[in-house]
PDB file of N, CA, C and O in Angstrom:
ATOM      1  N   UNK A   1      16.941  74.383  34.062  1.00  0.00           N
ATOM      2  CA  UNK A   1      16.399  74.366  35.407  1.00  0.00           C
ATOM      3  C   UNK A   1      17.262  75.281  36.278  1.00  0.00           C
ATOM      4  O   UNK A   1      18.477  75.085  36.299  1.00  0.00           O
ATOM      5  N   UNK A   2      16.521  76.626  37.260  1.00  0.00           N
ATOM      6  CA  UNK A   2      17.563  76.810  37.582  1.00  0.00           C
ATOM      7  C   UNK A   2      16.970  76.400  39.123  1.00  0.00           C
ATOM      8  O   UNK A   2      15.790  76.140  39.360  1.00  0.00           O
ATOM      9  N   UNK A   3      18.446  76.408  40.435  1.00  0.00           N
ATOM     10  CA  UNK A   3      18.903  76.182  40.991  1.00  0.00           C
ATOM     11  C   UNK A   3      18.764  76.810  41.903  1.00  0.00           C
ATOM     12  O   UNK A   3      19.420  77.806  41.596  1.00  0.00           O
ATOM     13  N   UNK A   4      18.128  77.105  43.474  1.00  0.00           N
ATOM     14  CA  UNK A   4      18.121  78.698  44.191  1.00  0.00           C
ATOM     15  C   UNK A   4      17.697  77.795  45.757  1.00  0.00           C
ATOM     16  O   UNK A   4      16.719  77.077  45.968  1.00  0.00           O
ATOM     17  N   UNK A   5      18.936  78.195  46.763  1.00  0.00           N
ATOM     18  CA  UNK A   5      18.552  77.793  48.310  1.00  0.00           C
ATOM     19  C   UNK A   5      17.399  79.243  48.577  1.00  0.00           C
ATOM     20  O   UNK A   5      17.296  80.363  48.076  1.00  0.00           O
ATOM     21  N   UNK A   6      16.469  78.252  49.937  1.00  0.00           N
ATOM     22  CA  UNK A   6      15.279  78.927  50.091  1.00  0.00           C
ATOM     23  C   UNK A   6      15.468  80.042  50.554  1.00  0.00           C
ATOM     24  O   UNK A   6      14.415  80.672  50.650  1.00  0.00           O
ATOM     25  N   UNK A   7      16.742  80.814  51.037  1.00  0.00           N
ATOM     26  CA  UNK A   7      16.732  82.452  51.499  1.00  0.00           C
ATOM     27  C   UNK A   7      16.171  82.668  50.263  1.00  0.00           C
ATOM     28  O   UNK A   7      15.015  83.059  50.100  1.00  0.00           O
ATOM     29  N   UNK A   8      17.259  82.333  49.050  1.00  0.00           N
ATOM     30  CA  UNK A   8      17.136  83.147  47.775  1.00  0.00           C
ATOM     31  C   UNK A   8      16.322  83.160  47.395  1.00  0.00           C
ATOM     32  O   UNK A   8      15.940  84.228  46.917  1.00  0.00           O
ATOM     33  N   UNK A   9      15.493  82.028  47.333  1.00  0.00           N
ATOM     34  CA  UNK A   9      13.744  81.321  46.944  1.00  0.00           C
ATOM     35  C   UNK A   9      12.707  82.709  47.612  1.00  0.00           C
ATOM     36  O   UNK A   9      11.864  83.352  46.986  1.00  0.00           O
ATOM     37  N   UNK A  10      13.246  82.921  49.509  1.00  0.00           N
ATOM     38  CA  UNK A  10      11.936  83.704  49.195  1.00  0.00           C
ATOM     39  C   UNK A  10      12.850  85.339  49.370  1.00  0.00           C
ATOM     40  O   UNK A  10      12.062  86.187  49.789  1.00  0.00           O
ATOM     41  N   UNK A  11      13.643  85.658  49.245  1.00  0.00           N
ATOM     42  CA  UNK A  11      14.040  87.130  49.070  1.00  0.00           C
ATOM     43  C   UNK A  11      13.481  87.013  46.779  1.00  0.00           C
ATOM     44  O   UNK A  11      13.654  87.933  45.979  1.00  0.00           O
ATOM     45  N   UNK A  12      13.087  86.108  46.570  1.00  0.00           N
ATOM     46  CA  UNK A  12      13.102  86.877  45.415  1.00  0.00           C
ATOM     47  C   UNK A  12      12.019  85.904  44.499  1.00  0.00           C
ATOM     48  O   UNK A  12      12.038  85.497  43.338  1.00  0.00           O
ATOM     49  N   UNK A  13      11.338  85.794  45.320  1.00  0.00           N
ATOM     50  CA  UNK A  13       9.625  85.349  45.364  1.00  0.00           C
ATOM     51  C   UNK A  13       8.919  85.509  44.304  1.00  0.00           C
ATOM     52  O   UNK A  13       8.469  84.536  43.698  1.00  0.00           O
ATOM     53  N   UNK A  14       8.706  86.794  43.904  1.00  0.00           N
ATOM     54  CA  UNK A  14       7.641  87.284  42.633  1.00  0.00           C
ATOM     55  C   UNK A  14       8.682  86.919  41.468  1.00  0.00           C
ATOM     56  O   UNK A  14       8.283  86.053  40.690  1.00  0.00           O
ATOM     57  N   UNK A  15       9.615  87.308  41.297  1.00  0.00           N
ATOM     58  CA  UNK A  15      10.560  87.107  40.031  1.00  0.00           C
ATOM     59  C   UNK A  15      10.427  85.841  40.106  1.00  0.00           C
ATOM     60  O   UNK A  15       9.974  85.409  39.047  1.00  0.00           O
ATOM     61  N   UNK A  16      10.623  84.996  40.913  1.00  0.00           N
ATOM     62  CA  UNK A  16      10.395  82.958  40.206  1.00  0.00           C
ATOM     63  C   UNK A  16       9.375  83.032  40.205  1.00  0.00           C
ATOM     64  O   UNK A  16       9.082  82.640  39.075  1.00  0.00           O
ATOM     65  N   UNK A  17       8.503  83.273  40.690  1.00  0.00           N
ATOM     66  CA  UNK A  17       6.624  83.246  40.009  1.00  0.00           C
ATOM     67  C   UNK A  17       6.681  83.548  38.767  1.00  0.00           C
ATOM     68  O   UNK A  17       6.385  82.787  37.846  1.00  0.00           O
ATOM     69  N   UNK A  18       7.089  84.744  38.661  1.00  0.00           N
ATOM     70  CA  UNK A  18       6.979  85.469  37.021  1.00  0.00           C
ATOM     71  C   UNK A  18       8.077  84.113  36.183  1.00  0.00           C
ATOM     72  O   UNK A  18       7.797  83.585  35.106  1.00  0.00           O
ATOM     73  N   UNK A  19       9.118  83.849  36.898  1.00  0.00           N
ATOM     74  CA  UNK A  19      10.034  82.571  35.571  1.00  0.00           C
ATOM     75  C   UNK A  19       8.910  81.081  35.357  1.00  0.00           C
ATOM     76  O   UNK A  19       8.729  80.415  34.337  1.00  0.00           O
ATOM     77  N   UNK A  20       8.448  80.958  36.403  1.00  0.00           N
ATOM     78  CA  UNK A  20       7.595  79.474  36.496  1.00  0.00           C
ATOM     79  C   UNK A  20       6.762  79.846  35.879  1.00  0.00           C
ATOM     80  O   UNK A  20       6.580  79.024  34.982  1.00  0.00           O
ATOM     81  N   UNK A  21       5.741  81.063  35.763  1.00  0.00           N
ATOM     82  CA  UNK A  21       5.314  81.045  34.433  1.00  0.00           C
ATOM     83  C   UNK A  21       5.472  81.039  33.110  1.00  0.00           C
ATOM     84  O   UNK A  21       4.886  80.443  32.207  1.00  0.00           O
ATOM     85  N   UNK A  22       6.378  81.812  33.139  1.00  0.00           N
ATOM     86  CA  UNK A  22       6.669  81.331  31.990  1.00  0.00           C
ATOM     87  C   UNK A  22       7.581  80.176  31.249  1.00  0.00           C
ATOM     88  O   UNK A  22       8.253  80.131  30.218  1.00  0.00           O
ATOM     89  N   UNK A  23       7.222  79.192  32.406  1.00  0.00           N
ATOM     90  CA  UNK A  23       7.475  77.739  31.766  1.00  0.00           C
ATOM     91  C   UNK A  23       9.075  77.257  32.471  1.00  0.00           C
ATOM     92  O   UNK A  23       9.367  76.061  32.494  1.00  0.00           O
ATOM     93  N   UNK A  24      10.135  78.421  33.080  1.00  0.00           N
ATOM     94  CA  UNK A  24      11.582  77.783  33.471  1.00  0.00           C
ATOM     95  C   UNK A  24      10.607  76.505  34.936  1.00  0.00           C
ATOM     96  O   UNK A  24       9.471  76.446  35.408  1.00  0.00           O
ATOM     97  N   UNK A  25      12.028  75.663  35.135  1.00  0.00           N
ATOM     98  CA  UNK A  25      11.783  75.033  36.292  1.00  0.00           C
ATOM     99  C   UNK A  25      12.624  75.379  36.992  1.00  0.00           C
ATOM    100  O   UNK A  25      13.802  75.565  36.684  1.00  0.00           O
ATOM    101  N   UNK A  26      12.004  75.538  38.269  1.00  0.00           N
ATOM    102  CA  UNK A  26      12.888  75.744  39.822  1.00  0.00           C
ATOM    103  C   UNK A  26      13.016  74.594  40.695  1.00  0.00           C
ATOM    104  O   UNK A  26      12.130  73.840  41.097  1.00  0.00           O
ATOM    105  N   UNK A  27      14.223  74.582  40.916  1.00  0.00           N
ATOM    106  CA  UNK A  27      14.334  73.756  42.195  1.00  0.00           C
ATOM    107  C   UNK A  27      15.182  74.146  43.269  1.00  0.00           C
ATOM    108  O   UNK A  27      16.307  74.645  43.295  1.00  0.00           O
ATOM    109  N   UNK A  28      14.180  73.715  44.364  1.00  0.00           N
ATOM    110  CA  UNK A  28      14.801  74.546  45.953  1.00  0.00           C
ATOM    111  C   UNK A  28      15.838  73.874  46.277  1.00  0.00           C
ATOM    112  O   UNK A  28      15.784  72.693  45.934  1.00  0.00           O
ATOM    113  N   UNK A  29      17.138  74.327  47.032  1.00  0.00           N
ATOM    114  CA  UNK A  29      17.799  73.347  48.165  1.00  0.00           C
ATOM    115  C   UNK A  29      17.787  74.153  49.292  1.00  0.00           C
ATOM    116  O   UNK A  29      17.601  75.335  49.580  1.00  0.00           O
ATOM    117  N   UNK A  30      18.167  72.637  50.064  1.00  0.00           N
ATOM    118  CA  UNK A  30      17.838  73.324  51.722  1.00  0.00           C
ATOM    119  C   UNK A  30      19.369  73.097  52.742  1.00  0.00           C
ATOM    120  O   UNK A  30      20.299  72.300  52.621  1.00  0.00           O
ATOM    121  N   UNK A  31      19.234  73.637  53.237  1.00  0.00           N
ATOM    122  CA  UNK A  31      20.338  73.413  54.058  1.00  0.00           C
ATOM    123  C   UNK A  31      22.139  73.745  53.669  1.00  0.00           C
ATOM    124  O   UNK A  31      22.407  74.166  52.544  1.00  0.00           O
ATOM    125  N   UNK A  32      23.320  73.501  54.743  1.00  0.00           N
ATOM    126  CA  UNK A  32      24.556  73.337  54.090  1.00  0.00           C
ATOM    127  C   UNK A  32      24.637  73.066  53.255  1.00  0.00           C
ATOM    128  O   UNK A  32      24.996  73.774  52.314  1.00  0.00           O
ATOM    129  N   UNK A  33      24.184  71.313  53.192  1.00  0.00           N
ATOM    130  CA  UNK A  33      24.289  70.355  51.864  1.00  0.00           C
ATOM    131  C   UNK A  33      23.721  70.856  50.659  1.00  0.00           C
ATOM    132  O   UNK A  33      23.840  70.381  49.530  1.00  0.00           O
ATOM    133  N   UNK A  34      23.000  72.013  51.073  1.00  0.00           N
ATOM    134  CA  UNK A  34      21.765  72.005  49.712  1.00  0.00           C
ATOM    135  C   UNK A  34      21.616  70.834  48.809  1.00  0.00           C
ATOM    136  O   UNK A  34      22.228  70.304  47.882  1.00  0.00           O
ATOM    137  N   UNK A  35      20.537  70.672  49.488  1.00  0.00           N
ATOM    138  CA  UNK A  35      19.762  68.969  49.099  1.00  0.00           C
ATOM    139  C   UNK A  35      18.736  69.656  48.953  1.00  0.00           C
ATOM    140  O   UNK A  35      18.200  70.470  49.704  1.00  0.00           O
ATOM    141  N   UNK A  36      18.271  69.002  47.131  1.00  0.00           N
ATOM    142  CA  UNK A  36      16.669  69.809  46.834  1.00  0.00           C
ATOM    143  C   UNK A  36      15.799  69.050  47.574  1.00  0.00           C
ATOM    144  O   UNK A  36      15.967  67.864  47.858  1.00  0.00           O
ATOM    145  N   UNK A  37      14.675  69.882  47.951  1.00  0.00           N
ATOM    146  CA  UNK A  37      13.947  69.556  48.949  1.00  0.00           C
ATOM    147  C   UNK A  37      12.406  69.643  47.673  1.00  0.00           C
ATOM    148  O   UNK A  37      11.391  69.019  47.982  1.00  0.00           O
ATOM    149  N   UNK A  38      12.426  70.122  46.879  1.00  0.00           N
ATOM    150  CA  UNK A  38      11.064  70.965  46.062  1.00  0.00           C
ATOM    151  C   UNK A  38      11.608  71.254  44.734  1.00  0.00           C
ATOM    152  O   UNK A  38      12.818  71.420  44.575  1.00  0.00           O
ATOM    153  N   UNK A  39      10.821  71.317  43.838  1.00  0.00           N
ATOM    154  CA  UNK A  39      10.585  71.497  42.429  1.00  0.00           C
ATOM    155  C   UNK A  39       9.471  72.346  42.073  1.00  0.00           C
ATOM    156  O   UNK A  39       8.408  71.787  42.340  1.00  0.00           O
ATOM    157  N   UNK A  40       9.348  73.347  41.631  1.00  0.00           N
ATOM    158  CA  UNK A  40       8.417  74.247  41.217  1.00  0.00           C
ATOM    159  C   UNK A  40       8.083  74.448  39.366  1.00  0.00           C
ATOM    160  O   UNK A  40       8.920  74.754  38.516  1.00  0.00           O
ATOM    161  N   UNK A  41       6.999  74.239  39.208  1.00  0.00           N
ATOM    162  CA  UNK A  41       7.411  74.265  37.615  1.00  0.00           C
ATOM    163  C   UNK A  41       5.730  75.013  37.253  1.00  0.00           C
ATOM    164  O   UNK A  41       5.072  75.387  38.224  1.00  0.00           O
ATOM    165  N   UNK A  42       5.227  75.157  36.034  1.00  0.00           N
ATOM    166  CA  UNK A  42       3.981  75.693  35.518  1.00  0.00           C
ATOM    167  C   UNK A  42       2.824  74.270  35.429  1.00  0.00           C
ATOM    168  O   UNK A  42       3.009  73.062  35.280  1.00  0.00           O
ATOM    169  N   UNK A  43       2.254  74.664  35.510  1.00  0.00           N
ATOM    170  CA  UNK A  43       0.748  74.152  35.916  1.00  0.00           C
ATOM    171  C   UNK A  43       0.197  74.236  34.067  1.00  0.00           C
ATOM    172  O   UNK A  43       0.111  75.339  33.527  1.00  0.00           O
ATOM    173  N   UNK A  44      -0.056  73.221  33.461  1.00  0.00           N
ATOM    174  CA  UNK A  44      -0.744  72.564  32.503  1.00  0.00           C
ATOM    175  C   UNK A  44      -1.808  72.328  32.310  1.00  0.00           C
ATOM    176  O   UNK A  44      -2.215  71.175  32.454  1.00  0.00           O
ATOM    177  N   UNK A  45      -2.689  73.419  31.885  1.00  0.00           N
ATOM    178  CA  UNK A  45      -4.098  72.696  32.249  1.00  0.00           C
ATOM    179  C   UNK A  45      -4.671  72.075  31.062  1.00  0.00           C
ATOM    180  O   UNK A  45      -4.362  72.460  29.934  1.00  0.00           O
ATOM    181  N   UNK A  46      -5.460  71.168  31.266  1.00  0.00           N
ATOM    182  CA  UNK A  46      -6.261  70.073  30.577  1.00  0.00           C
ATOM    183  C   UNK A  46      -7.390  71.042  29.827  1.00  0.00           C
ATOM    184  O   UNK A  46      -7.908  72.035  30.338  1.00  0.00           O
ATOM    185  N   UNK A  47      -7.627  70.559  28.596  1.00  0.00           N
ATOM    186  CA  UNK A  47      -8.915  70.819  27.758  1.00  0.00           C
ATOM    187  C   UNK A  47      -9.676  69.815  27.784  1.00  0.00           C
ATOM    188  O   UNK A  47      -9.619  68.756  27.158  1.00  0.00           O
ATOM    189  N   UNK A  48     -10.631  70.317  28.788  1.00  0.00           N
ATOM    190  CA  UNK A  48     -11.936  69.099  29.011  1.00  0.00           C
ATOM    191  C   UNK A  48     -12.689  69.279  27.555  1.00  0.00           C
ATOM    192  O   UNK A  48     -12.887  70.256  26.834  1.00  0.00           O
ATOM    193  N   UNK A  49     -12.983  68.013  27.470  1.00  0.00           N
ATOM    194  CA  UNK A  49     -14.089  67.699  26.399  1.00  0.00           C
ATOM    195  C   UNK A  49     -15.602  68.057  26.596  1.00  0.00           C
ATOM    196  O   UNK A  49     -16.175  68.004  27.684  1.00  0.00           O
ATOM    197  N   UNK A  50     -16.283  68.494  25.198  1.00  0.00           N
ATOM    198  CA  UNK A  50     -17.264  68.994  25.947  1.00  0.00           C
ATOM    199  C   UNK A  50     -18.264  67.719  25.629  1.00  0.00           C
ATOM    200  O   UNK A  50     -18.072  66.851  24.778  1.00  0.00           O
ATOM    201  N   UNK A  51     -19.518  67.847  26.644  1.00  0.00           N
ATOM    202  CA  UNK A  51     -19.900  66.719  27.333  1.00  0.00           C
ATOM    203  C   UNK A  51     -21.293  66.934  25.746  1.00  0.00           C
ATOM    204  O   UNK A  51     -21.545  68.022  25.228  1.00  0.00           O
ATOM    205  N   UNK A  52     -21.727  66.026  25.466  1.00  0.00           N
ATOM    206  CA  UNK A  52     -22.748  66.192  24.545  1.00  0.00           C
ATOM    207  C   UNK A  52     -23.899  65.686  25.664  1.00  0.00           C
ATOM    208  O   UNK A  52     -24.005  64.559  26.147  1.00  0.00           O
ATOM    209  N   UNK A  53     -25.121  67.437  26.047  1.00  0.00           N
ATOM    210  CA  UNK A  53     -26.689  66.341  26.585  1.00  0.00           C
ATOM    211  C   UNK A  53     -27.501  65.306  25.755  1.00  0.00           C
ATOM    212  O   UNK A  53     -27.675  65.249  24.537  1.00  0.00           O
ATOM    213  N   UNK A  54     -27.915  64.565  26.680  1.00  0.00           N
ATOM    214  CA  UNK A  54     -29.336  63.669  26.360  1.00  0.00           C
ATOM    215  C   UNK A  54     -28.534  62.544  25.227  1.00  0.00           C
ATOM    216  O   UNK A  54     -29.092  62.043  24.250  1.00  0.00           O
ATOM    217  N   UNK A  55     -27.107  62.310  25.641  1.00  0.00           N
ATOM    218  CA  UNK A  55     -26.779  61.388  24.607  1.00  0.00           C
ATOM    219  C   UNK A  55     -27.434  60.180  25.152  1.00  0.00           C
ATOM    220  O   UNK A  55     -27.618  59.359  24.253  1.00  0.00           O
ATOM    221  N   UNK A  56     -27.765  59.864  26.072  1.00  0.00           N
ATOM    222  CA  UNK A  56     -28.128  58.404  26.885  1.00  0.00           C
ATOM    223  C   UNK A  56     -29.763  58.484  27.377  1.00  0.00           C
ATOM    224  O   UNK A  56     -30.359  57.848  28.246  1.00  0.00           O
ATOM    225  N   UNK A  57     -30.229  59.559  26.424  1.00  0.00           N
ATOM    226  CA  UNK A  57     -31.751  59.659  26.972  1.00  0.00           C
ATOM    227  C   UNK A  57     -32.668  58.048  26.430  1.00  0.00           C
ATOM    228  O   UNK A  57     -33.316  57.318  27.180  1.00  0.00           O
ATOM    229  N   UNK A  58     -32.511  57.916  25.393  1.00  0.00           N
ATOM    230  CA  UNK A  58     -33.310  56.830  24.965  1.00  0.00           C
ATOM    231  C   UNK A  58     -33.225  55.600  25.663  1.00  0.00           C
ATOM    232  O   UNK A  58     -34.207  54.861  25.594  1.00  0.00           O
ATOM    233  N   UNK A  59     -32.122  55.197  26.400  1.00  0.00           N
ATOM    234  CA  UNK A  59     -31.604  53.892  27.071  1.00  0.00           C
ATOM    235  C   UNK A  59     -32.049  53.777  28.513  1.00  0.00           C
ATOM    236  O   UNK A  59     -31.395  53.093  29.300  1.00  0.00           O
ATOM    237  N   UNK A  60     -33.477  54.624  28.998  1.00  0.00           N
ATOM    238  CA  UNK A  60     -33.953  54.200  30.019  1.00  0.00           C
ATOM    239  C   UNK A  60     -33.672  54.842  31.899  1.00  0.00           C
ATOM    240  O   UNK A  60     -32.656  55.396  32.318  1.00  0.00           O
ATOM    241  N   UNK A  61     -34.529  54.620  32.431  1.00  0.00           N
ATOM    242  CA  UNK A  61     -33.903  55.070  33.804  1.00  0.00           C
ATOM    243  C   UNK A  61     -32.891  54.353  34.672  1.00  0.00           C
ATOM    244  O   UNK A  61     -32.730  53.155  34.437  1.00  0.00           O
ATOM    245  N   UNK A  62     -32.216  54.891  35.603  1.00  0.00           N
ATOM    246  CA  UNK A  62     -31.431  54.024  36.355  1.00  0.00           C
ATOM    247  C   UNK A  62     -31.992  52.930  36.839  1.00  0.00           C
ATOM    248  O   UNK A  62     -31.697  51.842  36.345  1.00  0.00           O
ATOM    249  N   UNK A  63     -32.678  53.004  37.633  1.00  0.00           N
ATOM    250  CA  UNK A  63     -33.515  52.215  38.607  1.00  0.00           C
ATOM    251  C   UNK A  63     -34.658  51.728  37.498  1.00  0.00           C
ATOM    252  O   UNK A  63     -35.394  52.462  36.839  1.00  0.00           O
ATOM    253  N   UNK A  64     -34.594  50.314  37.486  1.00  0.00           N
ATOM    254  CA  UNK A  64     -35.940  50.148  36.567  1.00  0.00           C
ATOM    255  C   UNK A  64     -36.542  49.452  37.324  1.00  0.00           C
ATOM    256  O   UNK A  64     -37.076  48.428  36.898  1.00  0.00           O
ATOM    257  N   UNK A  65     -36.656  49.939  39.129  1.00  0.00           N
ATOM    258  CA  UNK A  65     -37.971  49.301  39.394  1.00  0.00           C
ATOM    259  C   UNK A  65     -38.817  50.543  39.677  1.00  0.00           C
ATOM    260  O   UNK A  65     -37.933  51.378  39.485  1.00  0.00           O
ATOM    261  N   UNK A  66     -39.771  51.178  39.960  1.00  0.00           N
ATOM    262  CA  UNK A  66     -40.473  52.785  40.300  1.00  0.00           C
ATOM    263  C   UNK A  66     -40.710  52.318  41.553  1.00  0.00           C
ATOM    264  O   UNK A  66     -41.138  53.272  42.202  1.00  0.00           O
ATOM    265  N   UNK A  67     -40.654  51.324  42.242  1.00  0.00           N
ATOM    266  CA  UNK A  67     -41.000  51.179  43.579  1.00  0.00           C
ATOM    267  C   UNK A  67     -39.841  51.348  44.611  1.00  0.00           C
ATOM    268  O   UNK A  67     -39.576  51.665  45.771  1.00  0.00           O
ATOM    269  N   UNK A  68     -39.396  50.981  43.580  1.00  0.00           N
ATOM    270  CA  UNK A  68     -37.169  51.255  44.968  1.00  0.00           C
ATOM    271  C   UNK A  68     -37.074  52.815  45.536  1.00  0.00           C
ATOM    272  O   UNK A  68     -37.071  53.956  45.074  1.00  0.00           O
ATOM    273  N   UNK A  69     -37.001  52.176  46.782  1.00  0.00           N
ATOM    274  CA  UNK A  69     -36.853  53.704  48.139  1.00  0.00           C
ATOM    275  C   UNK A  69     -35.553  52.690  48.498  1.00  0.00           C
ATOM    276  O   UNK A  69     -35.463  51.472  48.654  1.00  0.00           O
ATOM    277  N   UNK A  70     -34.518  53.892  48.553  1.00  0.00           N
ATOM    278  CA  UNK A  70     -33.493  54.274  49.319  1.00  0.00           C
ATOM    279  C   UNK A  70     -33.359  54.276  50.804  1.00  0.00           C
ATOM    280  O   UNK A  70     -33.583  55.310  51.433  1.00  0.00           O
ATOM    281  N   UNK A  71     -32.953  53.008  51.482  1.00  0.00           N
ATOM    282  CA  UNK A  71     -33.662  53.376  53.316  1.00  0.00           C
ATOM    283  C   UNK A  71     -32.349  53.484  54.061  1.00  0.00           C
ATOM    284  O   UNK A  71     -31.586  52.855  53.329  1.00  0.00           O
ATOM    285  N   UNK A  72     -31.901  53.759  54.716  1.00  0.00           N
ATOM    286  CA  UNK A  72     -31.057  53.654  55.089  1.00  0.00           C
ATOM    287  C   UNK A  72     -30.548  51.958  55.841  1.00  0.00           C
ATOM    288  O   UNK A  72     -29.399  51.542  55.989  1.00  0.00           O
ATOM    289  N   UNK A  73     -31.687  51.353  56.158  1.00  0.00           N
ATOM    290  CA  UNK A  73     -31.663  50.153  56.796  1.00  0.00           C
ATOM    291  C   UNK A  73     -31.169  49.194  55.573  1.00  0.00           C
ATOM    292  O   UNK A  73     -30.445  48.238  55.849  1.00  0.00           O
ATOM    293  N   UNK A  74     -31.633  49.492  53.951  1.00  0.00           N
ATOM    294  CA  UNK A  74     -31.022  48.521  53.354  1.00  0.00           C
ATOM    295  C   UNK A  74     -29.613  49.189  52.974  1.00  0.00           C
ATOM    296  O   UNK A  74     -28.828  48.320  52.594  1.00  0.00           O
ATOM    297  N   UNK A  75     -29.120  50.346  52.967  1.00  0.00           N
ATOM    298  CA  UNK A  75     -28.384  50.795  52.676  1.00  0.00           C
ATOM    299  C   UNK A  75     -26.876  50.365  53.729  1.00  0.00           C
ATOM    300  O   UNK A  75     -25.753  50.107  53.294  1.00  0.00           O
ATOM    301  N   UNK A  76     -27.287  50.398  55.091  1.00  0.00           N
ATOM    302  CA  UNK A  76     -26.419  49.697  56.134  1.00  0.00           C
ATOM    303  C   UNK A  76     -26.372  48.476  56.642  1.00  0.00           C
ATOM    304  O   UNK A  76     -25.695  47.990  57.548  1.00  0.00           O
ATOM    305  N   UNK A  77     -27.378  47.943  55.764  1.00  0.00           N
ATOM    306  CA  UNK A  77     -27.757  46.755  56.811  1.00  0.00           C
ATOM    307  C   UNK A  77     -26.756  46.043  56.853  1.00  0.00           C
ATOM    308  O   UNK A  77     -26.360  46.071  58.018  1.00  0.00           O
ATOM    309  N   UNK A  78     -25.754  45.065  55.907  1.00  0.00           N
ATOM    310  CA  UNK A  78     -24.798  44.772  55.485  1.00  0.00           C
ATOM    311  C   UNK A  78     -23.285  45.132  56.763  1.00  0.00           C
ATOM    312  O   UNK A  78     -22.430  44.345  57.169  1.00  0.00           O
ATOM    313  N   UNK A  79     -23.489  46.654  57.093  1.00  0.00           N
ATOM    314  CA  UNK A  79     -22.227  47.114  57.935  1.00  0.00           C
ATOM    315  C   UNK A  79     -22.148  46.562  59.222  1.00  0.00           C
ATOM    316  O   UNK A  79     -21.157  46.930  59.853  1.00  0.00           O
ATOM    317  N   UNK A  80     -22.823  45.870  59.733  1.00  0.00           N
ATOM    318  CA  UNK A  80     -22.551  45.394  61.285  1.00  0.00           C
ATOM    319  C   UNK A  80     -21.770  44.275  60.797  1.00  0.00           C
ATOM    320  O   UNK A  80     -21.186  43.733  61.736  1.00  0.00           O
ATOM    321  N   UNK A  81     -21.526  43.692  59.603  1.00  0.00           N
ATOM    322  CA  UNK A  81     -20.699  42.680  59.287  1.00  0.00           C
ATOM    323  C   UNK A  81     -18.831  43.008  59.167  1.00  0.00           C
ATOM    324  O   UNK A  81     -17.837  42.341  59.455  1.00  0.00           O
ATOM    325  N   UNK A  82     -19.034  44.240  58.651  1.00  0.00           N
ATOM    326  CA  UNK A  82     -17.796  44.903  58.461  1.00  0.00           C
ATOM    327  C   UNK A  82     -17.252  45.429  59.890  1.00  0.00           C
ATOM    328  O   UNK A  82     -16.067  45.660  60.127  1.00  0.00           O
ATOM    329  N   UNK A  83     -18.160  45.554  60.663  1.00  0.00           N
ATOM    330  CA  UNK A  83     -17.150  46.316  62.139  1.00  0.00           C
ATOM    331  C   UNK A  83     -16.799  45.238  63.403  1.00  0.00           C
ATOM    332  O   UNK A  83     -16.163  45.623  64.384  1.00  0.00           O
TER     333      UNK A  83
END
């Protein structure tokens, strides 16, 4: 991990971009004390799974009544209880 107060942090900006990519960790300090204030490190991204369609086609519609409308009156009616 290396170690760098924030003058140094931003007089030399692109070069810790270029180290945080490639995987070092940074951490800022601030002040006299230099007390880290921040940690900078690389970003990990996730491999989403891929989604398989129409796996849930056979099991029906949401709503199994065909007559249900959405009103807003049943949708709030309930909230004059909450305020």
């Amino acid at each position: 991990m290396i170690q760098m107060t924030v003058g140094d942090f931003k007089a030399h900006f692109s070069s810790v971009l270029e180290q945080v990519m490639q995987g070092e960790e940074v951490q800022i300090l601030y002040g006299r004390a230099k007390k880290p204030v921040a940690c900078l490190n690389k970003i990990v991204e996730k491999k989403q799974k891929r989604r398989i369609p129409g796996l849930y086609k056979d099991y029906g519609p949401y709503w199994e009544d065909e007559n249900f409308r959405l009103t807003p009156e049943w949708l709030f009616d309930d909230m004059d209880d909450l305020m």
